[in-house]
C-alpha positions in Angstrom: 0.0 0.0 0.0 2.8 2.3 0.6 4.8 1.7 -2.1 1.9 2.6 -4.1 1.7 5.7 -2.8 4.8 6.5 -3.3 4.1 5.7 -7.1 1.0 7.6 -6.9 3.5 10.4 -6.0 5.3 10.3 -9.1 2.1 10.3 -10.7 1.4 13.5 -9.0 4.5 15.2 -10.1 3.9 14.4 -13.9 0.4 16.2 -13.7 2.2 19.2 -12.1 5.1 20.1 -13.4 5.4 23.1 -11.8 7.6 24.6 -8.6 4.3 24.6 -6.7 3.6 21.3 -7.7 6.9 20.1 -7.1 6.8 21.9 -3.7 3.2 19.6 -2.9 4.8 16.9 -4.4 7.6 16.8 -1.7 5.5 17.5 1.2 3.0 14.3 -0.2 5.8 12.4 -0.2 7.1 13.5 3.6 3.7 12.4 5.1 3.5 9.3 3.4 7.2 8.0 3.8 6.6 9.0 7.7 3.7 6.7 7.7 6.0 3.8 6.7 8.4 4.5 8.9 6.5 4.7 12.0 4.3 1.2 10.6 8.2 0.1 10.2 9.2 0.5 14.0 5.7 -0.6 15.1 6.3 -4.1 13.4 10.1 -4.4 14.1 9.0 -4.1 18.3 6.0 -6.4 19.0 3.7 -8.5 16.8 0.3 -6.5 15.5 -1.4 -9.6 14.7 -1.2 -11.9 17.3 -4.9 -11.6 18.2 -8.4 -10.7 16.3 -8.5 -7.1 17.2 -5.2 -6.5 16.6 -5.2 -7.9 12.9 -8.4 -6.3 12.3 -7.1 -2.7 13.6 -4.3 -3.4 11.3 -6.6 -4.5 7.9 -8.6 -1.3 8.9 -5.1 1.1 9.2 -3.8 -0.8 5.4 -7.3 0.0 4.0 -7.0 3.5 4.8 -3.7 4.0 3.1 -5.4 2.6 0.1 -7.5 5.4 0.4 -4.6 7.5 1.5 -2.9 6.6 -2.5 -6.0 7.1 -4.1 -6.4 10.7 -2.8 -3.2 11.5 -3.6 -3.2 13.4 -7.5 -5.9 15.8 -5.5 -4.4 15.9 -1.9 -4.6 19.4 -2.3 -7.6 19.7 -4.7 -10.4 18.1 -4.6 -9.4 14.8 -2.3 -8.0 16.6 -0.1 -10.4 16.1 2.4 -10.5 12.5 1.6 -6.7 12.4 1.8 -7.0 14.4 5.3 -9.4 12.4 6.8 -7.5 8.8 5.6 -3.9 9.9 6.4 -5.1 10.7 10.3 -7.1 7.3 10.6 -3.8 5.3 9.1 -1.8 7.8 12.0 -4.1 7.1 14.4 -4.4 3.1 14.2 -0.4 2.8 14.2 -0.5 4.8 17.7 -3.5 2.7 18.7 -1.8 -0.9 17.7 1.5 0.4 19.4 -0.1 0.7 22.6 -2.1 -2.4 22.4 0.9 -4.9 21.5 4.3 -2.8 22.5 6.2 -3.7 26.1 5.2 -0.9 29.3 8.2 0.8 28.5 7.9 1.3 24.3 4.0 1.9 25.3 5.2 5.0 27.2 7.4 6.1 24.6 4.2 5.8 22.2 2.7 7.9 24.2 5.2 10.6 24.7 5.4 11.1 21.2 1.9 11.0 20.2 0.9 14.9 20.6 3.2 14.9 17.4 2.2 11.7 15.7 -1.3 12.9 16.3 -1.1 16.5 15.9 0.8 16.8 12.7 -1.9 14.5 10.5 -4.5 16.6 12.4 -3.1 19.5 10.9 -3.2 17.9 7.8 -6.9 17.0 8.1 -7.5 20.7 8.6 -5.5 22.1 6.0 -8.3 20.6 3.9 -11.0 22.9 4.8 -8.5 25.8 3.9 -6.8 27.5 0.3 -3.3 28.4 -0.2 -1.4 30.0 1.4 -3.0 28.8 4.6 -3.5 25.8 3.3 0.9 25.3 2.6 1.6 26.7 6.1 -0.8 23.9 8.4 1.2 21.3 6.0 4.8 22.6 6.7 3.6 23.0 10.4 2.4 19.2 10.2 5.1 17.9 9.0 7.7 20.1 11.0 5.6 18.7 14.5 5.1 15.1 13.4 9.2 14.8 12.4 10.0 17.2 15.1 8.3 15.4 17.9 11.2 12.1 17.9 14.0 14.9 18.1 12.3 17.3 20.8 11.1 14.0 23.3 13.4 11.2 22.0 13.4 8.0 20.7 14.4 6.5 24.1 11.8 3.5 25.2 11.3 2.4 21.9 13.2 -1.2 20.6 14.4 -1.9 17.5 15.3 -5.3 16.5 17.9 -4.9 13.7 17.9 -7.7 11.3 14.0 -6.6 11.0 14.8 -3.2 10.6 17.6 -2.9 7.8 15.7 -5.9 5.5 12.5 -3.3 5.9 14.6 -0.9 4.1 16.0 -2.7 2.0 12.9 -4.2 0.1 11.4 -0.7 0.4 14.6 0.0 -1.9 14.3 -2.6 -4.0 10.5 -2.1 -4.5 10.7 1.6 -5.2 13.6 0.8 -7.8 10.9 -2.0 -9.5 8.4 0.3 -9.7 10.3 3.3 -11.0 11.2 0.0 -13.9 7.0 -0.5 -14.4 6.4 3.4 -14.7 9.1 3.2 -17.9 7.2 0.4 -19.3 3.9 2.2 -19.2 5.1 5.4 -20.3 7.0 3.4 -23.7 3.6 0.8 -24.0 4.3 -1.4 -26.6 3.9 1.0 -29.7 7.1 2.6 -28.4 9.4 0.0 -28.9 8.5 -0.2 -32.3 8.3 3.6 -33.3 12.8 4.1 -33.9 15.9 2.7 -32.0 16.5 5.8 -29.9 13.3 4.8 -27.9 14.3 1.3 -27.4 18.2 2.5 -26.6 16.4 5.1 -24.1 14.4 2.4 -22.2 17.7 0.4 -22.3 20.0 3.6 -20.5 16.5 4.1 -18.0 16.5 0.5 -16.5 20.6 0.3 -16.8 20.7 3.7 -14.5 18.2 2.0 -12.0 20.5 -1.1 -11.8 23.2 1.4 -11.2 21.5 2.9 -8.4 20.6 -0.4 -6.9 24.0 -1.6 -7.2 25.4 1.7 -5.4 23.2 1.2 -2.2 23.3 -3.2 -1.9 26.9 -3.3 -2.7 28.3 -2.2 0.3 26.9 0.9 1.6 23.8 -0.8 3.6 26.1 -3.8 4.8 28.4 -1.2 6.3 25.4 0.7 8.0 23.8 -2.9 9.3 27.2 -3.3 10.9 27.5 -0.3 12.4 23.5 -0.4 13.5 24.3 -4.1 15.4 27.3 -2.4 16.7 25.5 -0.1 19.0 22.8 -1.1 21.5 20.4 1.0 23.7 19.1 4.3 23.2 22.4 4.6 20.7 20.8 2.1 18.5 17.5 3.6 18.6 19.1 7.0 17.8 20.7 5.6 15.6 18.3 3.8 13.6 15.8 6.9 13.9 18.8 9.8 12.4 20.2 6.8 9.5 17.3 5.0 8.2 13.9 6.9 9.1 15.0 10.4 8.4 17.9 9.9 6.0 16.6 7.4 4.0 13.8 10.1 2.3 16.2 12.1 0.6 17.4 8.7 -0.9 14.1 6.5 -1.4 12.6 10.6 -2.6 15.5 10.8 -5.3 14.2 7.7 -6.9 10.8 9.0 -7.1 12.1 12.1 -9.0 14.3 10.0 -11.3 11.5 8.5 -12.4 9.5 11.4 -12.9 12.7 12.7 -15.1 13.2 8.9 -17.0 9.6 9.4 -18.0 9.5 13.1 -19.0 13.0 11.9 -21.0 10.9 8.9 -22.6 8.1 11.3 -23.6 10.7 14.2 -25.6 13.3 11.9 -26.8 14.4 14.6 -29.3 14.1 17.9 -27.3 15.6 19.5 -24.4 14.1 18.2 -21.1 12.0 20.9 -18.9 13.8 22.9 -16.1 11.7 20.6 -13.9 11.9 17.6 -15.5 15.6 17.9 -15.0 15.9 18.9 -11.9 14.0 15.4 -11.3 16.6 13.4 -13.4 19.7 15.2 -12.8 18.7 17.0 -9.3 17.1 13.6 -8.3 20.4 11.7 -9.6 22.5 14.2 -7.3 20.2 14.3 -4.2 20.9 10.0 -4.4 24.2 10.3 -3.9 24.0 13.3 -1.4 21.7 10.9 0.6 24.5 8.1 0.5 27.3 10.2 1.8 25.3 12.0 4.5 24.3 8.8 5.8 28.0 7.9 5.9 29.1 10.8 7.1 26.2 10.4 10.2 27.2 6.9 11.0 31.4 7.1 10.1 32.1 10.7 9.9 33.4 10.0 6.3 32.5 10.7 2.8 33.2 8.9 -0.7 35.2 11.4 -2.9 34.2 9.4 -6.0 30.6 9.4 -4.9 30.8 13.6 -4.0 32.8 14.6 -7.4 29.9 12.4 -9.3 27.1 14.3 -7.3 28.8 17.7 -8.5 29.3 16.8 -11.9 25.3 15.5 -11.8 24.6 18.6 -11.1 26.1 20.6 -13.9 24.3 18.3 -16.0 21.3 19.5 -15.5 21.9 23.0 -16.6 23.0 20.7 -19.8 19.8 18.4 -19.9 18.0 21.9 -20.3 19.8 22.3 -24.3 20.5 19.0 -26.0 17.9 16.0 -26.4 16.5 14.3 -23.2 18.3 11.2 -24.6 21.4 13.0 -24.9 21.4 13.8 -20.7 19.9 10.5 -20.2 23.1 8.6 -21.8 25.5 10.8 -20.2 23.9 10.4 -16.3 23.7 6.4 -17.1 27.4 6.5 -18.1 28.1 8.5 -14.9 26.5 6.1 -12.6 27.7 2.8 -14.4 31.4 4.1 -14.2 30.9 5.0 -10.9 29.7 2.0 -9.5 32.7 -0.1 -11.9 35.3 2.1 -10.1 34.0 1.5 -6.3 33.8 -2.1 -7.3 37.6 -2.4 -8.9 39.2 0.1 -6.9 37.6 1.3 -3.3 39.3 -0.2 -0.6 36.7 0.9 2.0 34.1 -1.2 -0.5 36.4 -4.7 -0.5 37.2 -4.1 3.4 33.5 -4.2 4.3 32.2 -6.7 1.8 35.3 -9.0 3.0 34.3 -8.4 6.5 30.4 -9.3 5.9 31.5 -12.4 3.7 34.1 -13.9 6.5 31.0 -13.3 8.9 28.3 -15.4 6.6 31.4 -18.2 6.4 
């Protein structure tokens, strides 16, 4: 259900291609990948299906993120209501499962930080009833109190079981890569394989650059952050765990959403310049990838990847190419970046072979 959403975000963007929209696209995006995230530490600490109620709560909080998707192209038109009203119920149920199944002491931390789990869709819900620019400001404020809230009171209280938690991200990953793969299929359909080679090359480069991307977070990066997450223990892990995977893994599941949006604004002008927008998604979205990877490592090591930073500035400079030759054109160039990037950390970063030769003596 989430992972639709986040599709359904993508979706969004392609209607509005504008700074607004990009703006509401962003803030969609916030609330929903926060919605995951706090399902994500809810299942990780105590089982929500262990009786009738519990699994019924949790049906009724996975049928209103349906709902929740569906609103999403007007979650600030004409579902936004419906979006309001959805998003709270989905909030509400997570808080409402976490105090029914969690231990005494995770139940209190539920409950310290449920003003702002609470308050923040609330403030959603009645951003509904208002026009812009109220409307924007209850949503900044929403999102600012509901992310706010584990910084301001703490994470302490709460467990996180790690094996649990780093596979969650990674098949979030994975799944948000596979469907940015289906959205190039439906915007080429079968006609557009047979209307000239540069489509079919350009659906080639679009799922060779997602492979890239994949390959640059399973490789090594997310071994090394499950061995630093199984190093800690405490509080430390649930910090941790909170700074590393819920907040700083938007900027890097969010990047593939805007990739998308710019593979399939790329697939749709083949021959002409790409929109200041629509690059920003492919190139900006390309760049805010690998700025996600190194502040992650710089958070958890206090190091960055020199290969990975020069790429990111590089990325960027593209875009203010991607704006004057053919979408292909940009398209070809950012795939080449990421495949060479990913072939020189494989041959030639020590870091990468040090990790991966540490994980692979421990699986022996």
């Amino acid at each position: 259900m989430f992972v639709f959403a986040f599709t359904q975000v993508t979706s969004f963007l392609v209607d509005h291609l504008t700074w607004v929209g990009l703006a509401r696209g962003v803030a969609i995006l916030a609330a929903v990948w926060w919605a995951w995230v706090v399902y994500s530490w809810l299942t990780g600490a105590a089982s929500a299906e262990e009786t009738i109620s519990e699994r019924v709560i949790l049906l009724a909080a996975m049928t209103s993120m349906v709902v929740v998707a569906l609103s999403i192209p007007g979650a600030f038109g004409e579902t936004a209501l419906v979006f309001g009203v959805a998003y709270f119920l989905v909030r509400f149920l997570h808080v409402l499962l976490y105090i029914l199944t969690a231990s005494s002491e995770t139940r209190d931390a539920v409950v310290r930080v449920a003003p702002g789990f609470l308050g923040g869709p609330a403030l959603i819900l009645a951003a509904s009833f208002f026009a812009d620019p109220l409307a924007s400001v209850l949503w900044a404020a929403a999102l600012a109190i509901d992310y706010g809230i584990v910084f301001v009171r703490g994470v302490e209280g709460f467990e996180c079981d790690v094996g649990h938690f780093v596979e969650r991200h990674q098949l979030i990953m994975i799944i948000a890569l596979g469907e940015s793969i289906v959205a190039i299929g439906i915007g080429v359909g079968t006609e557009g394989l047979t209307s000239g080679p540069v489509v079919l090359l350009s659906v080639l480069l679009g799922f060779t650059l997602i492979v890239a991307l994949w390959w640059l977070y399973f490789d090594y990066i997310i071994l090394a952050a499950g061995q630093k997450l199984a190093e800690t223990s405490g509080y430390e892990r649930t910090r941790l765990a909170r700074d590393s995977y819920s907040v700083l893994h938007l900027p890097i599941v969010g990047s593939i959403i805007f990739i998308a949006l710019g593979i399939e604004q790329t697939l749709a002008h083949l021959t002409e310049p790409l929109g200041l927008i629509a690059a920003v998604g492919l190139c900006g979205g390309s760049a805010l990838y690998l700025f996600g990877h190194n502040a992650w490592r710089y958070h958890d090591h206090g190091t960055v990847s020199v290969a990975r930073l020069i790429v990111t500035v590089i990325t960027v400079g593209l875009l203010f190419v991607a704006v004057r030759v053919p979408a292909f054109v940009a398209l070809t160039v950012l795939t080449a970046l990421f495949v060479g990037l990913a072939a020189y950390e494989t041959i030639f970063s020590a870091d990468r072979n040090a990790i991966r030769g540490r994980h692979l003596s421990k699986s022996d």
